[in-house]
TISE-420461 format. One record per residue (C-alpha): x, y, z; residue number from 0; residue in one letter. Coordinates in steps of 0.02 Angstrom, whole numbers, plus 50000, padded with zeros to 5 digits. Each point is the difference from the previous one (the first is absolute). Layout:
{u=X	v=Y	w=Z	num=NUM	residuo=A}
...
//
This chain:
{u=49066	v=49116	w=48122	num=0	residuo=X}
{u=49935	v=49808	w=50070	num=1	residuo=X}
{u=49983	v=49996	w=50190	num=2	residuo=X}
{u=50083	v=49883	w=50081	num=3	residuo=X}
{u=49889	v=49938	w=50099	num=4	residuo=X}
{u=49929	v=49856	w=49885	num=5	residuo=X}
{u=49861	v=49939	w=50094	num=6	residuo=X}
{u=49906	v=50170	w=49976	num=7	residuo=X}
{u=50058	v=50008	w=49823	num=8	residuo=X}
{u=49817	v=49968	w=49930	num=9	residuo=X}
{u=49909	v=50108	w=50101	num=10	residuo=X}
{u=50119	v=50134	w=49935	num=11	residuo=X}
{u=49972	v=49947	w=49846	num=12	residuo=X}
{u=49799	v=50022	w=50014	num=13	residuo=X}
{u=50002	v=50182	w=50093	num=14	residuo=X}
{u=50145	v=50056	w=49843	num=15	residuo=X}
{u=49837	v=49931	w=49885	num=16	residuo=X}
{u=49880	v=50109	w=50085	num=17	residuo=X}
{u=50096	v=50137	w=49985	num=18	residuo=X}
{u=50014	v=49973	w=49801	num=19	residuo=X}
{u=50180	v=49966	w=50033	num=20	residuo=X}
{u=50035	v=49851	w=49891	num=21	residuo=X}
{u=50132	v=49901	w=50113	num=22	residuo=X}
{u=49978	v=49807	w=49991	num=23	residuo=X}
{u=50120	v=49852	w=50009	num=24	residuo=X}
{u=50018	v=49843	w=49899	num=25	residuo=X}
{u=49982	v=49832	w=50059	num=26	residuo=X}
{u=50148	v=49871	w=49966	num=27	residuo=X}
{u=49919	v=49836	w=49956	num=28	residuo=X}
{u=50120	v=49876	w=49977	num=29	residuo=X}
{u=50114	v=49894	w=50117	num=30	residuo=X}
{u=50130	v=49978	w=49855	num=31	residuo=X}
{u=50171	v=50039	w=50074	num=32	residuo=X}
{u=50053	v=50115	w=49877	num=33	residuo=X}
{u=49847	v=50115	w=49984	num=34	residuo=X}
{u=50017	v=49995	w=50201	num=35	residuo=X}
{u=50178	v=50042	w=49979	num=36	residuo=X}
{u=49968	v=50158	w=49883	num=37	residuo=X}
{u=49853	v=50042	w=50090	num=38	residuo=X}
{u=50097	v=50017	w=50157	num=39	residuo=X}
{u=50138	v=50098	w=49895	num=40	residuo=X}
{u=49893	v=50102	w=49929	num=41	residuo=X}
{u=49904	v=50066	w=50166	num=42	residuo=X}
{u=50154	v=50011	w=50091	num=43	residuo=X}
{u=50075	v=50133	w=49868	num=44	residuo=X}
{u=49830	v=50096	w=50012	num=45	residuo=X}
{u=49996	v=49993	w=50188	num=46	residuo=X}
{u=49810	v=49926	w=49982	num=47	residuo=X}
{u=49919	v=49851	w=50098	num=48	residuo=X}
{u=49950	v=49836	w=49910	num=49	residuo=X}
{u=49862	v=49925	w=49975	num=50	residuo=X}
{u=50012	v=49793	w=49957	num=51	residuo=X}
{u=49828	v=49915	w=50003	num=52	residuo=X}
{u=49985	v=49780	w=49986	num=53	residuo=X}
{u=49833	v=49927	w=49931	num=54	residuo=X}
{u=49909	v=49887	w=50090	num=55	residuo=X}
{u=50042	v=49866	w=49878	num=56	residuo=X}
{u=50191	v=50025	w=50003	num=57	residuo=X}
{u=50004	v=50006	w=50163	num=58	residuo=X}
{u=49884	v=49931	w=50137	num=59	residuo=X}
{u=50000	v=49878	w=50154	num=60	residuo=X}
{u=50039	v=49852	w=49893	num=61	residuo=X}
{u=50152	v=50070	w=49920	num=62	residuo=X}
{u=49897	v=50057	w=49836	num=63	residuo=X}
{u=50099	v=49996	w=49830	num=64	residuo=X}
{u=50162	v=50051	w=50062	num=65	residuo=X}
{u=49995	v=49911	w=50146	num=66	residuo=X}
{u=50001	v=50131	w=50113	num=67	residuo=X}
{u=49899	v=50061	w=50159	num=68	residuo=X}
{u=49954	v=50161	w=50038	num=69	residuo=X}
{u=50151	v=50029	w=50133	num=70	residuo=X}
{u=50108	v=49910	w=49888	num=71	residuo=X}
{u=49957	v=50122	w=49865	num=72	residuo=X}
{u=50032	v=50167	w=50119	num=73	residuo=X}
{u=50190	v=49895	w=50045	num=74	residuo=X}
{u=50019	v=49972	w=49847	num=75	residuo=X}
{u=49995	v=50179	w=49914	num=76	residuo=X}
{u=50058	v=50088	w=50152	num=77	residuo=X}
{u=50173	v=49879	w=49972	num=78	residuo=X}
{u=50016	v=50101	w=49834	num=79	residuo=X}
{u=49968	v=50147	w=50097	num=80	residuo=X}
{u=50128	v=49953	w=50115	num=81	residuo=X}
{u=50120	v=49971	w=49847	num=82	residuo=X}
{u=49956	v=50151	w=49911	num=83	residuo=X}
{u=50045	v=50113	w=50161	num=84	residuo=X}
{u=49795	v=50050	w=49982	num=85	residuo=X}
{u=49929	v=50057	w=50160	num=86	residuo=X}
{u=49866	v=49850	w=50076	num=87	residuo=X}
{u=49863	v=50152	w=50057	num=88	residuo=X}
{u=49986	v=50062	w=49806	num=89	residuo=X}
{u=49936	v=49856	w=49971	num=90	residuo=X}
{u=49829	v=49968	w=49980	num=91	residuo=X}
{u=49931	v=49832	w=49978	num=92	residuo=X}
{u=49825	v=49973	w=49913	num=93	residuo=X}
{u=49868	v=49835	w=49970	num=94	residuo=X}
{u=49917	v=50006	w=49831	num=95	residuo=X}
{u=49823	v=49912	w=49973	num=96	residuo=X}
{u=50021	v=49942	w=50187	num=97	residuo=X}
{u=49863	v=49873	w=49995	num=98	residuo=X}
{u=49915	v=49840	w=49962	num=99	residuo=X}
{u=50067	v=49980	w=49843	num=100	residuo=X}
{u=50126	v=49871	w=49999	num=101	residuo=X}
{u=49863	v=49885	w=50076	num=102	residuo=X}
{u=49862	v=50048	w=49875	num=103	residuo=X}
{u=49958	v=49801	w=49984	num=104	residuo=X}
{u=49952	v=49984	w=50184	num=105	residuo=X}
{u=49849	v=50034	w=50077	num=106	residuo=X}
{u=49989	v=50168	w=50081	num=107	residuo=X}
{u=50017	v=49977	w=50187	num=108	residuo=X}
{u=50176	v=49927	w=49964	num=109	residuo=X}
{u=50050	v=50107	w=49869	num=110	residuo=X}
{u=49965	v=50161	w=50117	num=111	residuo=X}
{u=50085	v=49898	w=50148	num=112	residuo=X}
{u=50166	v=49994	w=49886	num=113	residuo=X}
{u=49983	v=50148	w=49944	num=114	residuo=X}
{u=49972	v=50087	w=50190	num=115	residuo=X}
{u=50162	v=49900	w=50032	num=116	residuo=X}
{u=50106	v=50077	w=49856	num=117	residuo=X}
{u=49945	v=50175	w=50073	num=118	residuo=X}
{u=50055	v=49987	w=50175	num=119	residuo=X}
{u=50168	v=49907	w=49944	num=120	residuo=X}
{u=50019	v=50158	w=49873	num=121	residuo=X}
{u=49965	v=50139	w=50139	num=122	residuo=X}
{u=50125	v=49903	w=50126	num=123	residuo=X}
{u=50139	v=49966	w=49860	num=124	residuo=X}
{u=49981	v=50223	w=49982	num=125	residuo=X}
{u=49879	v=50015	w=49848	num=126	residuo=X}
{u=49938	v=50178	w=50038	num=127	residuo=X}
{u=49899	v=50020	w=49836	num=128	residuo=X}
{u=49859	v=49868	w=49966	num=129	residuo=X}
{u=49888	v=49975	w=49845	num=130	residuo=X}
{u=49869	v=49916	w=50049	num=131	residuo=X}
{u=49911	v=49902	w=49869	num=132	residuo=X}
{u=49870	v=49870	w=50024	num=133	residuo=X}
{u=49893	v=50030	w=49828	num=134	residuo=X}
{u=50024	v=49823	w=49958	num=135	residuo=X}
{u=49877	v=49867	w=49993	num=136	residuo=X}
{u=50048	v=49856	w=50093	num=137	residuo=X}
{u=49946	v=49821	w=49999	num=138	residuo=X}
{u=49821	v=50001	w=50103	num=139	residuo=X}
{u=49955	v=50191	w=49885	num=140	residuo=X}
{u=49892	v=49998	w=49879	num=141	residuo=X}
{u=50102	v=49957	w=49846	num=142	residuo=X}
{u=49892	v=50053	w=49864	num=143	residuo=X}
{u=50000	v=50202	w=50048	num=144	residuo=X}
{u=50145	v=50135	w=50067	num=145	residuo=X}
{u=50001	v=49986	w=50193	num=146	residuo=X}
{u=49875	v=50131	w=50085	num=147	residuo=X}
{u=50086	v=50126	w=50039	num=148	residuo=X}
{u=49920	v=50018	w=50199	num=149	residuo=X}
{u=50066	v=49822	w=50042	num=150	residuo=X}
{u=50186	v=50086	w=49916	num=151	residuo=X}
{u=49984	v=50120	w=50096	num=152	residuo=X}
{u=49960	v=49912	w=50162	num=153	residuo=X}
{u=50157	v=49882	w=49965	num=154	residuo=X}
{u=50101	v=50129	w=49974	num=155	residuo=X}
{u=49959	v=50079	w=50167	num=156	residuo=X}
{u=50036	v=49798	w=50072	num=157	residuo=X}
{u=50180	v=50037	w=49936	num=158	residuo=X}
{u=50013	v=50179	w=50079	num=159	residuo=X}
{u=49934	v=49936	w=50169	num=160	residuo=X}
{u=50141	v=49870	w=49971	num=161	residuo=X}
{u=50129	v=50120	w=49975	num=162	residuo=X}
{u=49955	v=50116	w=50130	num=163	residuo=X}
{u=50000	v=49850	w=50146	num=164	residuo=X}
{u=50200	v=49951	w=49952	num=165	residuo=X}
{u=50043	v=50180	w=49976	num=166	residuo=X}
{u=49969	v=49978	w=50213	num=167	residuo=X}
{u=50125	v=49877	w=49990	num=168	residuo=X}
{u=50121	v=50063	w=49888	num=169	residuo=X}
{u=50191	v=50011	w=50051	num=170	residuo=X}
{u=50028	v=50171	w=50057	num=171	residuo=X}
{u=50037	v=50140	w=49835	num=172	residuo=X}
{u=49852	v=49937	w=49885	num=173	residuo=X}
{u=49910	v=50143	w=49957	num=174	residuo=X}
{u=49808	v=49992	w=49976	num=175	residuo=X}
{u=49944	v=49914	w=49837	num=176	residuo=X}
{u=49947	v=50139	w=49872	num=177	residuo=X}
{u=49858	v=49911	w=49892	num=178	residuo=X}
{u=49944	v=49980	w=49805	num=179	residuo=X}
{u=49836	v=49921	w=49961	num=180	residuo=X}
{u=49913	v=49970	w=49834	num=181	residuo=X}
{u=50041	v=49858	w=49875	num=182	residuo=X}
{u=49974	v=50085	w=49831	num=183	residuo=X}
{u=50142	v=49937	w=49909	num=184	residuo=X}
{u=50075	v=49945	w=49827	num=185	residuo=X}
{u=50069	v=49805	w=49983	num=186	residuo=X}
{u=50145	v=50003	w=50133	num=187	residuo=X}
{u=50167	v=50000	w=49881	num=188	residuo=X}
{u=49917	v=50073	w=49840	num=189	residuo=X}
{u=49824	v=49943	w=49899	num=190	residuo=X}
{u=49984	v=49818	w=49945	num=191	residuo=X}
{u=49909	v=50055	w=49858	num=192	residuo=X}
{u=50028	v=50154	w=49855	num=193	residuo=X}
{u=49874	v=50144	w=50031	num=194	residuo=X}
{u=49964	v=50154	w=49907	num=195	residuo=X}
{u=49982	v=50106	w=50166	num=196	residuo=X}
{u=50026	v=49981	w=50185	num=197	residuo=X}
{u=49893	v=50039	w=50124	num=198	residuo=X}
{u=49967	v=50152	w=50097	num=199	residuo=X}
{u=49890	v=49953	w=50177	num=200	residuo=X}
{u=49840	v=50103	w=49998	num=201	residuo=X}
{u=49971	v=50130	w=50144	num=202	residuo=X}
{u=49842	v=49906	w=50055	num=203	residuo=X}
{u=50074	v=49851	w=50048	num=204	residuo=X}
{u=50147	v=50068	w=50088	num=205	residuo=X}
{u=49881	v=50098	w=50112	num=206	residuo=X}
{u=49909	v=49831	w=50033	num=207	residuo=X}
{u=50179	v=49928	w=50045	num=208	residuo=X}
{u=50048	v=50131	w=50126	num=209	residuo=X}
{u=49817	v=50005	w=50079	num=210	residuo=X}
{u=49963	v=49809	w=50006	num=211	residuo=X}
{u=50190	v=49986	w=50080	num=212	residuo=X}
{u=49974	v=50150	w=50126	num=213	residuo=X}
{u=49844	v=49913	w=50075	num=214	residuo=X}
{u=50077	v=49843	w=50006	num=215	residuo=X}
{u=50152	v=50080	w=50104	num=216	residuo=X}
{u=49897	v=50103	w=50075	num=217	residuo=X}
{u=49875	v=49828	w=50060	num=218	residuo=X}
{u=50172	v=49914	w=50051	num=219	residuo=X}
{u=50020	v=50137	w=50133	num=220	residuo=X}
{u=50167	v=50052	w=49871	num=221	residuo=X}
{u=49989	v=50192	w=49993	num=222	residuo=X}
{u=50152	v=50035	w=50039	num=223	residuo=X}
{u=50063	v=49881	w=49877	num=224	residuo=X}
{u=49890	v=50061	w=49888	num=225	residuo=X}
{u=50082	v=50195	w=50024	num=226	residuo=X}
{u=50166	v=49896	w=49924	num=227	residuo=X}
{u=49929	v=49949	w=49855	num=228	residuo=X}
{u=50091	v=50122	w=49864	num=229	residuo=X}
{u=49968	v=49930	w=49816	num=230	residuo=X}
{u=49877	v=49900	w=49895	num=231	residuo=X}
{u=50060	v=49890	w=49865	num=232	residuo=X}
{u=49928	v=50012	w=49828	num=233	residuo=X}
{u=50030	v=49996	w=49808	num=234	residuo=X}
{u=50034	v=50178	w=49944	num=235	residuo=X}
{u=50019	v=49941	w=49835	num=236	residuo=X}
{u=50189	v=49946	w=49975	num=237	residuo=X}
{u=50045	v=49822	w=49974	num=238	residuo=X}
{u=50135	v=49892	w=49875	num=239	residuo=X}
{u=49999	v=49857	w=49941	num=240	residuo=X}
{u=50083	v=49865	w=49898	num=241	residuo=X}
{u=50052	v=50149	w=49861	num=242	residuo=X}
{u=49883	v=50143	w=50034	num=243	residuo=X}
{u=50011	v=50133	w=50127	num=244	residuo=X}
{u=49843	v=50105	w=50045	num=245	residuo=X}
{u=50050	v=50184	w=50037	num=246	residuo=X}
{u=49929	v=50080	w=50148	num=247	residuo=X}
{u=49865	v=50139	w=49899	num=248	residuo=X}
{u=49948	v=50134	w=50132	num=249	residuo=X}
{u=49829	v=50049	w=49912	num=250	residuo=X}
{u=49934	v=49827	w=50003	num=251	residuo=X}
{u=50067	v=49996	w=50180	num=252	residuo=X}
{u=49921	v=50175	w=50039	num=253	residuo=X}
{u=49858	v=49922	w=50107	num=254	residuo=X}
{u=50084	v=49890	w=50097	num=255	residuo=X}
{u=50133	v=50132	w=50045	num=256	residuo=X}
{u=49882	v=50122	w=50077	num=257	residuo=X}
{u=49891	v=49900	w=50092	num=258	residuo=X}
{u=50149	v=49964	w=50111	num=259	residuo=X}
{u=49990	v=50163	w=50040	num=260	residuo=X}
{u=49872	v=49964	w=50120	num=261	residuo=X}
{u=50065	v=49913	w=50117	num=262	residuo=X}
{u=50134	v=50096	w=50132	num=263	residuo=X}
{u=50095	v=49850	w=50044	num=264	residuo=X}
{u=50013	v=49889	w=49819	num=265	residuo=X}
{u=50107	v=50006	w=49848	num=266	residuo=X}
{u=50001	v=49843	w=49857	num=267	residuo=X}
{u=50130	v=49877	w=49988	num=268	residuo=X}
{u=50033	v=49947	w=49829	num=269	residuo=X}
{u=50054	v=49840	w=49934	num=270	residuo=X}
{u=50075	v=49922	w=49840	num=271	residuo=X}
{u=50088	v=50182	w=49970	num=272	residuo=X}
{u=50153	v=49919	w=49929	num=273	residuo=X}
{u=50057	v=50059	w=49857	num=274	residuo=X}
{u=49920	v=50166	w=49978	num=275	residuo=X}
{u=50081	v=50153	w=49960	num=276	residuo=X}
{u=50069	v=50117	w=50108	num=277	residuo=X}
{u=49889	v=50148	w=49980	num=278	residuo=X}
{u=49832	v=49869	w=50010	num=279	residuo=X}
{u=50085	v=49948	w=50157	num=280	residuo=X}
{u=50019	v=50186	w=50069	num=281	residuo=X}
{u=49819	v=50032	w=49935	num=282	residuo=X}
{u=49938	v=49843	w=50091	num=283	residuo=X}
{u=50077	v=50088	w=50161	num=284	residuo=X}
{u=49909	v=50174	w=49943	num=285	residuo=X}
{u=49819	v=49898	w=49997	num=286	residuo=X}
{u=50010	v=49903	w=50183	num=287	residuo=X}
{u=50097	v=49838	w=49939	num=288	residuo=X}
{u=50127	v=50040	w=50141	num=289	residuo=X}
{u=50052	v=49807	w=50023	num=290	residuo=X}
{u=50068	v=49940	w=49844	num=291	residuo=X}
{u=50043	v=49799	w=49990	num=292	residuo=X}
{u=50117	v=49937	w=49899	num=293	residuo=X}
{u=50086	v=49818	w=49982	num=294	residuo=X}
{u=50020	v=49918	w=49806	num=295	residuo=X}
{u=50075	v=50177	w=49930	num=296	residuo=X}
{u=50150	v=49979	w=50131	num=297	residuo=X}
{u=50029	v=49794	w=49963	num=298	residuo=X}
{u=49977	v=50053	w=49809	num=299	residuo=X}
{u=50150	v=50128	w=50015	num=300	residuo=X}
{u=50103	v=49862	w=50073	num=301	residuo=X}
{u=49959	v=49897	w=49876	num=302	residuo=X}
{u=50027	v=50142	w=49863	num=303	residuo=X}
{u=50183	v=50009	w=50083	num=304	residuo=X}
{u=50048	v=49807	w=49992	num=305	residuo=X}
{u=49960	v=49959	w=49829	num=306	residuo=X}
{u=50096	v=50146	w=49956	num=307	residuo=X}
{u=50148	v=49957	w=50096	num=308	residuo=X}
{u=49975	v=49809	w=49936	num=309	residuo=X}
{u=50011	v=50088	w=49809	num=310	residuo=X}
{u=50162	v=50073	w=50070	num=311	residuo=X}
{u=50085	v=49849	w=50069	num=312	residuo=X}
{u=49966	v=49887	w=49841	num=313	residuo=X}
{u=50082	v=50157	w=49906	num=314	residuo=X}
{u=50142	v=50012	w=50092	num=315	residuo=X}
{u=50026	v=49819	w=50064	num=316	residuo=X}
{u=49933	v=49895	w=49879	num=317	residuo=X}
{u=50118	v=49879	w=49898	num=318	residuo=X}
{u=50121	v=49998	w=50183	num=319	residuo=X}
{u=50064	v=49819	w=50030	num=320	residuo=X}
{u=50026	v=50061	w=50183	num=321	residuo=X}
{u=49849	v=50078	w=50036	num=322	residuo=X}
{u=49805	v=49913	w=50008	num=323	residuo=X}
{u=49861	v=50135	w=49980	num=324	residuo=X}
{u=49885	v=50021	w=50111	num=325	residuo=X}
{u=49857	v=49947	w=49884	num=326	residuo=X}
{u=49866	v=50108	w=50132	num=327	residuo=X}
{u=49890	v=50045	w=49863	num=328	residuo=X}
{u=49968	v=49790	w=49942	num=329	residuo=X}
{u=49990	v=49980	w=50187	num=330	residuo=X}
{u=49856	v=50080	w=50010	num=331	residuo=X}
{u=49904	v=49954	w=49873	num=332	residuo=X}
{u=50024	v=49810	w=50045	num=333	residuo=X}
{u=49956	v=50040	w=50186	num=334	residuo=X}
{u=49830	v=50062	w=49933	num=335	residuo=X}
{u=49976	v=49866	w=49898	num=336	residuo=X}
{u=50030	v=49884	w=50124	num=337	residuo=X}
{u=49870	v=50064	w=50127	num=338	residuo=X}
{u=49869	v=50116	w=49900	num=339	residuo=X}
{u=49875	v=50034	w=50136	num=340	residuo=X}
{u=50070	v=50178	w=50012	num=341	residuo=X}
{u=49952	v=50055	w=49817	num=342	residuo=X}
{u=49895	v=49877	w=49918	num=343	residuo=X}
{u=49847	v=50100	w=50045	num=344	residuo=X}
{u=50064	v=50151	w=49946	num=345	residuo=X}
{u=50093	v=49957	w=49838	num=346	residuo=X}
{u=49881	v=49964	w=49862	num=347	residuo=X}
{u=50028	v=49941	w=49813	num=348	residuo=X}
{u=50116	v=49901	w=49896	num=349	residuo=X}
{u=50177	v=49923	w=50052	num=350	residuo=X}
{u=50087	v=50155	w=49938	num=351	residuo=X}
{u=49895	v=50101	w=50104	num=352	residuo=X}
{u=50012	v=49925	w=50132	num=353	residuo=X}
{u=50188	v=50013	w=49985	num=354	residuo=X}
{u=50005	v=50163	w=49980	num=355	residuo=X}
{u=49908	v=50052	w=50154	num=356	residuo=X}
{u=50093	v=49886	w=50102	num=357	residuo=X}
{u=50148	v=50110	w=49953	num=358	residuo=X}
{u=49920	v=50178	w=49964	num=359	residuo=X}
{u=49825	v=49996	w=50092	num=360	residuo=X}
{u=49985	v=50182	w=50111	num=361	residuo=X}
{u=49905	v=49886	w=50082	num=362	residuo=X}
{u=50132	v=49927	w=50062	num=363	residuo=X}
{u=49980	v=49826	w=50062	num=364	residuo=X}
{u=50170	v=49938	w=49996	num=365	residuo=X}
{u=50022	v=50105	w=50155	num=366	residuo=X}
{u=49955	v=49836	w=50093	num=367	residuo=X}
{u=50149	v=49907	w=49917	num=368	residuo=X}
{u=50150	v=50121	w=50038	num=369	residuo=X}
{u=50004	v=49888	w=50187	num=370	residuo=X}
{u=50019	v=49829	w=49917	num=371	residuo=X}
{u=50161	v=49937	w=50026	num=372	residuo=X}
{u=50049	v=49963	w=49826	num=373	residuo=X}
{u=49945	v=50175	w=49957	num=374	residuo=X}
{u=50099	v=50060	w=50145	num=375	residuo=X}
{u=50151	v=49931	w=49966	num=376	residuo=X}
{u=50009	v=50026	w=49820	num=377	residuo=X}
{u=49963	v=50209	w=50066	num=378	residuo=X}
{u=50164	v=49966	w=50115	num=379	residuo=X}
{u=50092	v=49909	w=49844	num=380	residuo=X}
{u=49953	v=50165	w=49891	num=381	residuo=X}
{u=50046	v=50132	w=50143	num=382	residuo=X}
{u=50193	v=49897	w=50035	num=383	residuo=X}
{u=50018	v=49986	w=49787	num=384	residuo=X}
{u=49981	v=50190	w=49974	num=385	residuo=X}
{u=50089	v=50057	w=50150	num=386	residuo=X}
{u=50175	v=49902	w=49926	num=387	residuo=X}
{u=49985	v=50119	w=49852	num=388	residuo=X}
{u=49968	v=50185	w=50097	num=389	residuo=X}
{u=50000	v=50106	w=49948	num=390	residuo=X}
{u=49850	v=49945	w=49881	num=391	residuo=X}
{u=50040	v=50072	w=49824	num=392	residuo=X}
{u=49924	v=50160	w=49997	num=393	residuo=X}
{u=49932	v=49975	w=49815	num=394	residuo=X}
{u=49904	v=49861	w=50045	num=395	residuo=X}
{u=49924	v=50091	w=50150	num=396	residuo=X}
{u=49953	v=50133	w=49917	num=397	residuo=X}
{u=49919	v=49882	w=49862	num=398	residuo=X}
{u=49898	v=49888	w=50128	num=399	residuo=X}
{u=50000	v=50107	w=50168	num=400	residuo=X}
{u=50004	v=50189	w=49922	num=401	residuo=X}
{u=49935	v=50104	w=50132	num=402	residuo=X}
{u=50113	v=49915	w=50154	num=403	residuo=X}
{u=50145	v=50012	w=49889	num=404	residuo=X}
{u=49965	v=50193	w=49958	num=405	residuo=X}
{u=49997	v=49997	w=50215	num=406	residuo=X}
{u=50149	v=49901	w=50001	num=407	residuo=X}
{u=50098	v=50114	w=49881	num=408	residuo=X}
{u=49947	v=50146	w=50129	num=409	residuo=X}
{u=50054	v=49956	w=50175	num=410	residuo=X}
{u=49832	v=49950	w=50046	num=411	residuo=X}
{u=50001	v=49807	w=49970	num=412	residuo=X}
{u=50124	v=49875	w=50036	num=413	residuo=X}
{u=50025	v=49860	w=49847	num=414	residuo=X}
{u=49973	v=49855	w=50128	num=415	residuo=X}
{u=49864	v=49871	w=49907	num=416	residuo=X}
{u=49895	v=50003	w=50169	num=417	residuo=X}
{u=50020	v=50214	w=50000	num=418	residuo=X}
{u=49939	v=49979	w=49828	num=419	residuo=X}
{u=49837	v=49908	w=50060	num=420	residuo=X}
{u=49959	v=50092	w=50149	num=421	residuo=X}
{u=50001	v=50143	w=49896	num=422	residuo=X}
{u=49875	v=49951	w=49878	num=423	residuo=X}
{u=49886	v=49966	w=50139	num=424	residuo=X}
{u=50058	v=50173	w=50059	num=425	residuo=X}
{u=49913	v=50073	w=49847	num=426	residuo=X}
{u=49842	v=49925	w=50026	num=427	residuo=X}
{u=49996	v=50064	w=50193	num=428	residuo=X}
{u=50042	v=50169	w=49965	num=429	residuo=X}
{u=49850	v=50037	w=49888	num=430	residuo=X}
{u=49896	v=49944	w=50167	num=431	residuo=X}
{u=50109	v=50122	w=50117	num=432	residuo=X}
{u=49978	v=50144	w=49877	num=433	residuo=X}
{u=49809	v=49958	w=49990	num=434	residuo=X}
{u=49982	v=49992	w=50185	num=435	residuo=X}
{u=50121	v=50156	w=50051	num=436	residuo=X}
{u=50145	v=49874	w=50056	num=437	residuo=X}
{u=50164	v=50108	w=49917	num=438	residuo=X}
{u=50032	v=49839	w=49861	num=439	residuo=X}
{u=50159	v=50021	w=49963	num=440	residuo=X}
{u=50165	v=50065	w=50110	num=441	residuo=X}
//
């Protein structure tokens, strides 16, 4: 069983590790509305806190690609926790790559000085669970070699130091910020290139992460923020990308696991776990990944369910004087055209290639085109088109949407197109809650 008190949720987390009790939680990466909604659903039926985490790029001081500020971020998914009946104090908000690196082109002073900024607004707006990340080489840095890792660490202490003054001046209720460090990560939203293997972080140079960043707290007069930091970030081998997935393997993992083991207070936080199996999730959990982030496998599921409802409109709808379809699926793809700077890096090849990953890609970049407003409305257009004909034809269902409609046929679902979608994102959440000792399914 969770606690309910969510601000000591991590620390629990890290003493259940040490005791080779393999309880973690998963980290909800997204600020789409319907992953929030299902995510919300889906902890409520287990009785489990939340954790929702923003990246510093989606949302900062300046708004960042959604447009949204730190507090306006915490309003905006506790209103669906509001709607959704969900508890406010099970929620945990988190900060991912919390850093300099939306401001990677200017020289460091300012960079750091927006970036110190973005943490105090995310401690006062109630982010409780901060990754801090300043690996990045900014504008003044040498640009022909990585960033030394002593002036990463000493920036990343900057950003504690920054967090620990507004936690003083927090509104009353924010809980002390529990801390990740450590930067070693796969592409953010899937590799831009085909690989043959990913990654696994050597021992070494996590050790040399933890030690250069305790001496750099420890410098900044931050030891007690330095007792709060409970995870390290790095690549335990699992990443997708445009049509590969790389399974989590425990032997070439084996290393990395155990040197963990070390260290009282620390556990790893994975990234890029999205779309790996159940039981590679649950063994993930077994090794010391207790934090396991996940984003494009949630948006992909959403996406999964649309098309598939758009197959069933045209089947059942098509050919009606009365009735204009919703056309979501051609929405799309023109909204990408229109504005590539979400894929073009990422989808490679000819014209038909291209097309197809625009559609199909687990990497998922349409997930930035759902909040167009041609996109949106055509969604809206496809949602009011299949509700005139419910119940949907069971046949058709079953042929495009087999598992809800086996749920459907059983009590468990109700036929409702946006029931239908929450539920496929359902499926991808419960693999996480079964991995990380949530109860996945009520």
């Amino acid at each position: 069983m969770l606690p309910q008190d969510d601000r000591s949720l991590l620390d629990v987390i890290v003493r259940a590790h040490k005791r080779g009790q393999p309880f973690g939680v998963y980290s909800i990466c997204s600020a789409h509305p319907y992953v929030l909604q299902a995510s919300l659903a889906h902890a409520q039926r287990a009785g489990a806190p939340l954790l929702i985490e923003s990246t510093c790029n989606q949302v900062n001081q300046f708004g960042g690609y959604t447009g949204m500020t730190p507090a306006d971020f915490a309003s905006y998914v506790r209103g669906f926790a509001q709607q959704c009946s969900f508890p406010p104090d099970r929620i945990m908000l988190g900060s991912d790559h919390l850093g300099p690196n939306p401001w990677q082109d200017t020289p460091a002073a300012l960079a750091m000085d927006r970036a110190q900024t973005l943490v105090r607004d995310s401690v006062c707006a109630g982010y409780v669970k901060l990754h801090l990340d300043a690996s990045m080489n900014l504008a003044d840095d040498p640009a022909n070699a990585p960033l030394d890792p002593r002036v990463a660490a000493q920036r990343t202490a900057d950003l504690a130091a920054a967090a620990e003054e507004a936690r003083r001046h927090a509104p009353p209720g924010v809980g002390a910020p529990r801390y990740v460090i450590g930067a070693e990560v796969p592409s953010p939203g899937g590799m831009l290139h085909h690989e043959t293997q990913a990654t696994v972080s050597h021992w070494v140079d996590v050790e040399e992460t933890i030690e250069l960043t305790e001496q750099a707290f420890l410098m900044r007069g931050l030891g007690s923020a330095w007792e709060r930091v409970v995870a390290v970030v790095v690549e335990p081998g699992v990443e997708f990308g445009d049509r590969v997935v790389f399974e989590y393997d425990h032997a070439r993992a084996g290393a990395l696991s155990r040197f963990i083991e070390r260290y009282e207070g620390l556990v790893y936080e994975a990234h890029s776990t999205d779309y790996q199996t159940c039981p590679a999730l649950t063994r993930m959990e077994a090794d010391d990944f207790a934090i396991l982030k996940v984003g494009p496998a949630m948006t992909f599921g959403f996406r999964e369910a649309i098309f598939a409802l758009g197959h069933i409109e045209e089947e059942l709808l098509a050919g009606r004087a009365e009735v204009t379809l919703s056309g979501v699926r051609e929405a799309l793809e023109q909204a990408m055209l229109a504005d590539p700077t979400h894929w073009c890096k990422y989808y490679r090849g000819n014209p038909v290639d291209q097309r197809i990953a625009r559609a199909f890609s687990l990497s998922d970049r349409s997930r930035y085109y759902w909040p167009t407003p041609e996109v949106q409305a055509a969604l809206e257009q496809l949602l009011e088109n299949l509700r005139s004909v419910t119940p949907i034809h069971p046949a058709l269902l079953s042929q495009y949407l087999p598992v809800q409609q086996g749920r459907i046929r059983s009590g468990q679902l109700s036929a409702d197109p946006a029931a239908l979608i929450l539920d496929k994102i359902d499926d991808v959440l419960a693999d996480y809650a079964c991995a990380c000792g949530h109860e996945a399914r009520l």
